[in-house]
C-alpha positions as CSV (number, residue, x, y, z in Angstrom):
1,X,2.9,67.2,47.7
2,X,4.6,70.4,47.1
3,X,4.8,71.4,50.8
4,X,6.3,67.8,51.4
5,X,9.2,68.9,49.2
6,X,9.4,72.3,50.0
7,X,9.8,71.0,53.9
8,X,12.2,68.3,52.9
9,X,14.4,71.6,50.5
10,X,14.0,73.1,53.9
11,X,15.6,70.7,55.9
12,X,18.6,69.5,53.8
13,X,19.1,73.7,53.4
14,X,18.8,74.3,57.6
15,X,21.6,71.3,57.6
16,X,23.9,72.9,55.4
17,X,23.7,76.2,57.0
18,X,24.2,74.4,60.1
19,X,27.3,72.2,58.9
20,X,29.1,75.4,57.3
21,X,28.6,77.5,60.5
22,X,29.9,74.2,62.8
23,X,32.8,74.0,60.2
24,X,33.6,77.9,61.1
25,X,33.4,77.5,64.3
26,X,35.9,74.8,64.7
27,X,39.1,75.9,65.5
28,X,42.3,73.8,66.0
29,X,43.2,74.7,69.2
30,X,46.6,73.4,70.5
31,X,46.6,71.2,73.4
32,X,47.5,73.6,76.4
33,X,50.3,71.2,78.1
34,X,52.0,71.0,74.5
35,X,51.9,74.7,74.4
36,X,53.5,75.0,77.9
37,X,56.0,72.2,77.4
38,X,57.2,73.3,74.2
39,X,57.7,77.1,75.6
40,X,59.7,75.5,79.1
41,X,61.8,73.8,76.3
42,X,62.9,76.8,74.5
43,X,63.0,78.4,77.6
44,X,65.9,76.1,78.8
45,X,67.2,76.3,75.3
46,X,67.7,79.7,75.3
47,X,69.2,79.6,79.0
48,X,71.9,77.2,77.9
49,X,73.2,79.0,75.0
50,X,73.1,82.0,77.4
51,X,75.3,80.1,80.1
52,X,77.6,78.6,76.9
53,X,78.0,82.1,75.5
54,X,78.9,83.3,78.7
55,X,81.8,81.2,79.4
56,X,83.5,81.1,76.3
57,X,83.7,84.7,76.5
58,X,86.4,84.9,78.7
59,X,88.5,82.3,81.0
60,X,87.6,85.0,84.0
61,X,83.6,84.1,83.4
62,X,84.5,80.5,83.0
63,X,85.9,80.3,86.6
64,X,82.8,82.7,88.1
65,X,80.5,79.9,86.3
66,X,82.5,76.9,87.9
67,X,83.0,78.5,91.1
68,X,79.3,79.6,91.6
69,X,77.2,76.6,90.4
70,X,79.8,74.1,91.6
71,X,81.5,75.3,94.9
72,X,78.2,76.4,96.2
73,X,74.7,75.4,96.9
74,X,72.1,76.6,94.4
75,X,68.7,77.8,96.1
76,X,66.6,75.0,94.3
77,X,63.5,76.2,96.7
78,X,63.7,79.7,95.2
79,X,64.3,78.5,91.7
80,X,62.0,76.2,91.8
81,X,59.4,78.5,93.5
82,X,60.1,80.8,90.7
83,X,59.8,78.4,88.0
84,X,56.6,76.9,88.9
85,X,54.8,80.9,89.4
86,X,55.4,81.6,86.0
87,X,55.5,78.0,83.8
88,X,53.9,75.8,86.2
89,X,54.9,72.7,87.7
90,X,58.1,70.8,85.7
91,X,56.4,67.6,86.0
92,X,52.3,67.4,85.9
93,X,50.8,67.2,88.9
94,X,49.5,63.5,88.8
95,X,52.8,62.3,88.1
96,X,54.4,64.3,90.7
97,X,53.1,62.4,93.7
98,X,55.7,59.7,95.6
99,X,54.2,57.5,98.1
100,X,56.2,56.8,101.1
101,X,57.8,53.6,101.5
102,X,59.0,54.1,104.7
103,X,58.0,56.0,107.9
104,X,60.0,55.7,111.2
105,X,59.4,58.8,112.9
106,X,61.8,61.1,115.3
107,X,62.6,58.2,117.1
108,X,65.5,59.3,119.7
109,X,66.4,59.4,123.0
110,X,68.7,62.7,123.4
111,X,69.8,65.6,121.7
112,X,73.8,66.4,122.1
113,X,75.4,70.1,120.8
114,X,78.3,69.4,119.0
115,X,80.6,72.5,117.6
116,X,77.5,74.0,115.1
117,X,75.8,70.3,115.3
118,X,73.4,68.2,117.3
119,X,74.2,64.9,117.8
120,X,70.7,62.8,117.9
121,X,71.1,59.3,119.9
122,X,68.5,57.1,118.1
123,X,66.4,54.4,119.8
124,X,67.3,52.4,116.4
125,X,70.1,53.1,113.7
126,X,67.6,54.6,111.1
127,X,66.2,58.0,110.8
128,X,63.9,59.8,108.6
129,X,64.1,63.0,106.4
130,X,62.5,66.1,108.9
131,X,61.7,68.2,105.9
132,X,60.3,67.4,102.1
133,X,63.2,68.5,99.4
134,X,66.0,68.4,97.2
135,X,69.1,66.6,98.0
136,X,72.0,68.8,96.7
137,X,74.9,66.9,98.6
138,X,76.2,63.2,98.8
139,X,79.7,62.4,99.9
140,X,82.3,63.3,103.3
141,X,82.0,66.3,105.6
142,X,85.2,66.6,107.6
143,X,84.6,65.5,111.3
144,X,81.1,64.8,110.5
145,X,81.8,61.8,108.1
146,X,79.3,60.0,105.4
147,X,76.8,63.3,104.8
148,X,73.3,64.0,103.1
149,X,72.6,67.4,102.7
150,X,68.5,68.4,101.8
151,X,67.6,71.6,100.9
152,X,64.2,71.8,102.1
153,X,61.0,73.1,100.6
154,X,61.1,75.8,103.6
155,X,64.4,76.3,102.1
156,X,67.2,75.5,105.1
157,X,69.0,72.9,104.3
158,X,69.6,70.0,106.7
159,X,73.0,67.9,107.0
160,X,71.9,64.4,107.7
161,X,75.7,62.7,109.2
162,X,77.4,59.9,110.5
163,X,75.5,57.9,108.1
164,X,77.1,54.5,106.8
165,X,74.3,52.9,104.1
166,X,71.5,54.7,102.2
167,X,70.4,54.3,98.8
168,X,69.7,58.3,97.7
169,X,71.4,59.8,94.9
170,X,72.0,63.4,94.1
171,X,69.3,65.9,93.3
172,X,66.6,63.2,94.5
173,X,63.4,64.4,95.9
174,X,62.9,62.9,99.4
175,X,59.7,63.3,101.1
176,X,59.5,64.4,105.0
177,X,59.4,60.8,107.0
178,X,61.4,58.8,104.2
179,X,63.7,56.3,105.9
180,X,67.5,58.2,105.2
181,X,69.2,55.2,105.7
182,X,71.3,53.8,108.8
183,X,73.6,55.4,110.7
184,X,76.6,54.3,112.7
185,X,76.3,53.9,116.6
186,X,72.8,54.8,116.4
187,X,74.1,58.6,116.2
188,X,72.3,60.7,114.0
189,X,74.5,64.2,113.4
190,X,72.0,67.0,111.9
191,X,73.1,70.5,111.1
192,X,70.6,73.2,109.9
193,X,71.5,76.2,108.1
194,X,69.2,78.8,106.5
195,X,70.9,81.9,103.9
196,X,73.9,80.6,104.9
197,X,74.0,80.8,108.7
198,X,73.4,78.0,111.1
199,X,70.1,78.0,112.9
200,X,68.5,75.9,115.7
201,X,66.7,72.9,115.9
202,X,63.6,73.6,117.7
203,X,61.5,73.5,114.5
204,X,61.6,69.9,113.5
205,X,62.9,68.8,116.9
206,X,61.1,69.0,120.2
């Protein structure tokens, strides 16, 4: 009888040793993406108040601001690129996936030279995006008429013109093979440009 309670002491004894040591063990860890979002947060906190202390320290820093994020392109690829080395991706990867909901391919007949252009005759009056990225223009290029400009994840941006209806709006992602939208005539005018020079076609059109 005594062993049968000095077995059953035993037991309710190992359990509370082995509670108490579970209980120190546990630590409240915070979730990892919480961690990360909340430091990309005060990360873009502290770059705001940075950009707002900037300008309002003189009218001369308020026109370098305006005149460089406003008058020119930003490298998105290189920011982004940047960005995601050190904090990871801005959006998690499972909810960073478009599908395509169009594809209709380099469908075209010739290629034309124009000034610093090509002019593309399409079998059709759509055309698709050549190159995955960020769209960082939307309006009227002079002699070149309704204009998208993408800067792509290779980062050379690519004028899509002559276009008369799409529905993209400004800083959109656009995948490579996305319908654009239609274009006037069938003409498809594309101008590539890479750190501010323009470049050839030959990559993304054979």
């Amino acid at each position: 009888m005594d062993n049968v309670i000095t077995e059953a002491q035993n037991r309710i004894k190992n359990k509370r040793l082995n509670f108490v040591n579970n209980k120190k063990t546990i630590k409240l860890k915070p979730s990892k993406y919480i961690s990360n979002l909340f430091t990309r947060t005060l990360i873009s906190v502290i770059l705001v108040l940075l950009c707002a202390i900037f300008i309002n320290i003189s009218d001369a820093n308020l026109l370098t601001f305006k005149n460089h994020f406003f008058n020119e392109t930003l490298a998105f690829t290189t920011i982004n690129n940047l960005y995601t080395k050190y904090f990871g991706e801005i959006v998690p990867e499972t909810l960073n996936k478009t599908i395509p909901v169009f594809e209709s391919g380099k469908s075209y007949s010739s290629i034309e030279q124009v000034e610093n252009a090509y002019k593309l005759q399409l079998n059709s009056n759509t055309f698709s995006f050549l190159e995955s990225g960020v769209v960082v223009f939307l309006g009227e290029k002079e002699n070149l008429g309704k204009t998208i400009i993408v800067q792509g994840i290779d980062g050379v941006d690519i004028w899509y013109s002559n276009i008369e209806n799409h529905n993209i709006t400004l800083y959109d992602y656009v995948e490579k093979n996305n319908m654009i939208g239609e274009f006037k005539d069938n003409s498809a005018i594309l101008t590539f440009m890479e750190n501010g020079n323009y470049t050839g076609y030959e990559k993304y059109l054979s």
